[in-house]
C-alpha positions in Angstrom: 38.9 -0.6 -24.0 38.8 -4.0 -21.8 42.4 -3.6 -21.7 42.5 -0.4 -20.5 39.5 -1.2 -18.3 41.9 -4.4 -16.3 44.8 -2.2 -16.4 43.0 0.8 -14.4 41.7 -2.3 -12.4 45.2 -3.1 -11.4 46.6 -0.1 -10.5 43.3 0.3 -8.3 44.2 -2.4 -6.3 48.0 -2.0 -6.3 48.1 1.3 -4.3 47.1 2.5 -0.5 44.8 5.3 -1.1 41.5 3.0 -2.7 41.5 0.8 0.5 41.9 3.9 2.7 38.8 5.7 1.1 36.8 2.7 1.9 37.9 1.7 4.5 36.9 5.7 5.5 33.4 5.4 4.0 32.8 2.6 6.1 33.6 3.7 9.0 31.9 6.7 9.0 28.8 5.3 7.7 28.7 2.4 10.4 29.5 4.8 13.2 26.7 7.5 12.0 24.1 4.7 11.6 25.1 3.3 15.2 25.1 6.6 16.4 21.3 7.7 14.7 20.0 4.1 15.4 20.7 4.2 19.5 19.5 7.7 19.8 16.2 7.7 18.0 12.7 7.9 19.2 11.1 8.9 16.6 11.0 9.4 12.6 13.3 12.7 12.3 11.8 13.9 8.4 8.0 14.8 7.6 8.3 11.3 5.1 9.6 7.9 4.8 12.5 8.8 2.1 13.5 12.0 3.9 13.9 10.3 7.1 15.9 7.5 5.5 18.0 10.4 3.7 18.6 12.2 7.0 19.6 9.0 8.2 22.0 8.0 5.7 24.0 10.9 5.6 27.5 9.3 6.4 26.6 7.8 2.4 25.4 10.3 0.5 27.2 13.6 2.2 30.1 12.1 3.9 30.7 9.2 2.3 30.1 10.8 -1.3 32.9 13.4 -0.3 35.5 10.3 0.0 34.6 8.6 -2.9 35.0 12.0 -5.2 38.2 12.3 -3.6 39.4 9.5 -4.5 37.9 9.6 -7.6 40.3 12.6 -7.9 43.0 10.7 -6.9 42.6 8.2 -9.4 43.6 11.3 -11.9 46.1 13.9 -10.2 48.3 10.8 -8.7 49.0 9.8 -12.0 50.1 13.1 -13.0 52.2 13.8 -10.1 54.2 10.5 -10.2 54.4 10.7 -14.4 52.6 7.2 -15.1 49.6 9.0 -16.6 52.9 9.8 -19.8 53.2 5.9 -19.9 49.3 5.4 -19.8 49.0 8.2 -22.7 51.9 6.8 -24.7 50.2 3.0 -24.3 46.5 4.2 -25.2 46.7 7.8 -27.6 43.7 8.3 -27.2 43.1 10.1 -24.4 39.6 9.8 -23.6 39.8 5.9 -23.6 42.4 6.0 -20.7 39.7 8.9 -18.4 36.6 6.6 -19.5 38.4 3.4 -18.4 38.7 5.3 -14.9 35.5 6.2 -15.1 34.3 2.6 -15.6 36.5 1.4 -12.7 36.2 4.2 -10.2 32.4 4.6 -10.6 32.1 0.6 -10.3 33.7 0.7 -6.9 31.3 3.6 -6.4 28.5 1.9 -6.8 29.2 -1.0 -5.1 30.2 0.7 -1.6 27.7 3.3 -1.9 24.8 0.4 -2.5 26.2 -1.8 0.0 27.0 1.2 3.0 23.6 2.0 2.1 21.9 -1.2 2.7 24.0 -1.9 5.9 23.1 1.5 7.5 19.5 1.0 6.7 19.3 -2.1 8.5 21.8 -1.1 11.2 19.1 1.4 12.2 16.3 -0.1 11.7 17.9 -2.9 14.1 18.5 -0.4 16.4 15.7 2.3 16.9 12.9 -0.1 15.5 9.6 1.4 14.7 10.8 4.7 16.4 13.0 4.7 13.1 10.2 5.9 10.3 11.7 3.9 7.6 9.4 1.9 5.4 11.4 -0.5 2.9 8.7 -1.1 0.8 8.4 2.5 0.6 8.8 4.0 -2.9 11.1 7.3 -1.7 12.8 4.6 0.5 13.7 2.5 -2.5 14.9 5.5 -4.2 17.3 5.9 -1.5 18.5 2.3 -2.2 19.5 2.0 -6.1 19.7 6.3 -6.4 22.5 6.4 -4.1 24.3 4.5 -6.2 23.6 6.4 -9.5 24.2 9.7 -7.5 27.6 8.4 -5.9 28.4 7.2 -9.5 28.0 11.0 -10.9 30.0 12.2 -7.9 33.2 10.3 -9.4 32.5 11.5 -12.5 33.0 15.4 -11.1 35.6 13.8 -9.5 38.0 12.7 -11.9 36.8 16.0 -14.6 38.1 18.3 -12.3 40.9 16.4 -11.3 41.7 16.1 -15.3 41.3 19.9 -16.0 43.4 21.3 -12.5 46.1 18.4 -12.6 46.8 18.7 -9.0 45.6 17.0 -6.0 45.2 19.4 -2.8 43.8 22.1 -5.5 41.3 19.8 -6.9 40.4 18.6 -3.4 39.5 22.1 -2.2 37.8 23.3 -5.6 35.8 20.1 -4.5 35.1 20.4 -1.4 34.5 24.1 -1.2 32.2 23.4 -4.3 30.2 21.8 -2.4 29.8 22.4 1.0 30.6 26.3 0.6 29.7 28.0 -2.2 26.0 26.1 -3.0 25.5 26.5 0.5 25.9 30.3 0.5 24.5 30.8 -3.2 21.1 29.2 -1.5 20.6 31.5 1.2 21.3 34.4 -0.2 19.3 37.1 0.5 16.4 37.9 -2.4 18.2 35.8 -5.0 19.0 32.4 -3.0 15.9 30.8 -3.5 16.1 31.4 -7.8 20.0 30.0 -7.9 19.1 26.8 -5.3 17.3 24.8 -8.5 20.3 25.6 -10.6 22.6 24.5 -8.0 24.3 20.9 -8.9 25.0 18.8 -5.7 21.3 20.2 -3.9 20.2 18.7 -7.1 21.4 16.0 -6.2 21.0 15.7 -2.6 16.9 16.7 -3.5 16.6 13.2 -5.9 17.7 11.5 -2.7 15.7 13.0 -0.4 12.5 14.5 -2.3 12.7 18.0 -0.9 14.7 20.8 -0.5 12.3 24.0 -1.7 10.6 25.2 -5.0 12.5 23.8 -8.1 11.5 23.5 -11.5 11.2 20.1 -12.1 10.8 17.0 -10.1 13.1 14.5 -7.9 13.9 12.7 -11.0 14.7 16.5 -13.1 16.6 16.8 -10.4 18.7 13.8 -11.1 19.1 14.4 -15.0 19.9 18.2 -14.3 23.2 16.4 -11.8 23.9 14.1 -14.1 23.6 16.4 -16.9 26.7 18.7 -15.1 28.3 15.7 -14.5 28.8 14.7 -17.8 29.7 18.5 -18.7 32.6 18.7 -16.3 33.8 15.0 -17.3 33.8 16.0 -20.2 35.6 19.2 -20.2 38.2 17.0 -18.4 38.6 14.8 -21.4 38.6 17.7 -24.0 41.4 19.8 -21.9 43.1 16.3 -21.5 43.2 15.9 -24.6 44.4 19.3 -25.9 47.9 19.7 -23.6 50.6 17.9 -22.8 50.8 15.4 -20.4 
């Protein structure tokens, strides 16, 4: 598996798209922090860790987005270039090669996701000063700071699943993204029946760990996070099992 693990390593850092991504993430999380820090006068949520989620949105909307597509990337590209056929023919079993791209993928996750968050936390605070609401010591605040992380770590897993199961980047990207910013969005506002489906609904799951609200559900912020990560792991591993099932 540590083979497998450098190997996904290598190719990580041997193509464009990885440092593109970032480079992205950063961007748009320096420029939204910048942007929220010089124009607030006051704490825009009812609490410290909604404030600090609206805040952080380039991170954990934007920013997640990017990082599932390239987490995406990491998959499809293989498939439409035919080195996943070398990587399969190197490694038989299958899953070993999709977990070793998990393990790689979700690292870099983490580590931009922590660090982005961190930077626009203290960009703001810099900026807007008092006016900002956030508390660090805060406890919702702190779950901000290591569950963005976790929740950016998830999101790659989703990523690379679907990119496994559809085997083809622009289709993947728009199952994605119209996952996400379309079709929960819709389900939650339907009319009589959009305030049952919202709890079931995987990425407000999500977004309500980070934030700590976001209507009635039937569990708490952390249910919240188990019932993501729960989906998560269902859709990764769907993409192993129909990985491992057809031909490359």
């Amino acid at each position: 598996m540590i083979d497998v693990i450098n190997s996904e390593r290598i190719k990580l850092t041997s193509v464009r798209s990885p440092y593109w991504c970032v480079g992205i993430v950063v961007a748009i999380a320096v420029a939204v922090a910048v942007l929220m820090g010089a124009t607030t006068t006051s704490p825009i949520g009812t609490t410290p860790a909604e404030t600090a989620s609206f805040y952080l949105v380039g991170v954990n909307q934007f920013g997640f987005l990017v990082l599932m597509i390239l987490a995406v990337l990491a998959i499809t590209s293989e498939y439409r270039f035919g080195t996943i056929r070398i990587a399969f023919q190197a490694v038989p079993r299958r899953s070993v090669v999709l977990g070793a791209k998990a393990v790689v993928y979700g690292a870099l996750a983490v580590v931009v996701s922590l660090v982005m968050t961190i930077v626009s936390l203290v960009l703001i605070r810099s900026l807007a000063g008092p006016a900002s609401g956030i508390e660090m010591s805060d406890s919702g605040v702190v779950r901000q700071l290591w569950g963005t992380p976790v929740v950016a770590l998830l999101g790659v897993l989703i990523g690379i699943g679907i990119g496994a199961i559809l085997r083809h980047t622009a289709g993947a990207i728009v199952v994605l993204l119209i996952w996400n910013l379309a079709v929960e969005n819709i389900l939650a506002v339907l009319p009589k029946v959009g305030t049952s489906i919202a709890p079931f609904l995987p990425f407000r799951n999500g977004a309500r760990f980070l934030s700590g609200t976001g209507g009635d559900f039937h569990w708490g912020v952390y249910g919240s996070l188990v019932y993501f990560g729960v989906v998560a792991m269902i859709v990764f591993g769907v993409g192993i099992l129909v990985t491992s099932r057809r031909d490359a």
